[in-house]
C-alpha positions in Angstrom: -23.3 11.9 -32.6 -26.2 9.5 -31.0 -26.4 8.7 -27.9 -26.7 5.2 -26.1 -29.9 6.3 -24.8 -31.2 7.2 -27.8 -31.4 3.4 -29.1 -33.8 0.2 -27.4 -33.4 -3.2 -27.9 -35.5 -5.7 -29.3 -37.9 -6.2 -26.3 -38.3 -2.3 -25.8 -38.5 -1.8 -29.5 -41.3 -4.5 -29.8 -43.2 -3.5 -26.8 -43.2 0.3 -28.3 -44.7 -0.8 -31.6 -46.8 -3.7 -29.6 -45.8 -6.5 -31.7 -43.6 -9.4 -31.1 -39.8 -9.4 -30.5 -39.8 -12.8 -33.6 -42.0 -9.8 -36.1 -39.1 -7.0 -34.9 -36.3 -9.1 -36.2 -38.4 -10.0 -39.4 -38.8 -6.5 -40.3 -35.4 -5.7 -39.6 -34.1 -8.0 -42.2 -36.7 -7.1 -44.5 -35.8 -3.5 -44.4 -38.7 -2.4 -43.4 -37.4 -0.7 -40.1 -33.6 0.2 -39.2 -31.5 -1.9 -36.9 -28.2 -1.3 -36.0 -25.6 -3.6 -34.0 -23.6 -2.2 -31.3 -20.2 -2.8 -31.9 -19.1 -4.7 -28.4 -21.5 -7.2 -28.5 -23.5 -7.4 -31.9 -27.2 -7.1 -30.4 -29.7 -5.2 -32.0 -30.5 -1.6 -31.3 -33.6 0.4 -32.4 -33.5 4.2 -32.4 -36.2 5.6 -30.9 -37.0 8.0 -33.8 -36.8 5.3 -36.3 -39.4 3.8 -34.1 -41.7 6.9 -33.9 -41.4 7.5 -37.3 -42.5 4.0 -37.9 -45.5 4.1 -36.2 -46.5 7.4 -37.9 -46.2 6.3 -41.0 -47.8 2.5 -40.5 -50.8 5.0 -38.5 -51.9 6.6 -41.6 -55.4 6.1 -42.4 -55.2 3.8 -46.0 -57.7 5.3 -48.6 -60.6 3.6 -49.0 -61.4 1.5 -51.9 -65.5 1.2 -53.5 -66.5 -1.7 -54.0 -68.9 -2.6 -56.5 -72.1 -4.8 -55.8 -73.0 -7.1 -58.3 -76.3 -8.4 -58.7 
């Protein structure tokens, strides 16, 4: 079972990945990262390994890509 302590909030959450609180909530209802609502009061909760495990995989270098020169 998780703990309360194992979840943020939007600010937290948003300062941790350094983006804003409005892109948080955007990529929570995209899907792209998982929210969850706590029960008493419906706010938004982030769990910090969700977080982490964001961050690792947005941190991955992307493969670079050659471009051809044309003359």
């Amino acid at each position: 079972m998780q703990k309360l302590s194992d979840y943020v909030q939007v600010a937290e959450a948003a300062e941790m990945l350094g983006v804003s609180q409005n892109t948080l909530r955007t990529w929570a209802a995209d899907g792209k990262i998982p929210v969850h609502r706590n029960p008493a009061n419906g706010y938004r909760l982030f769990r910090r390994s969700d977080l982490e495990d964001f961050l690792k995989k947005t941190a991955e270098p992307v493969s670079h890509v050659k471009i051809k020169k044309t003359k």
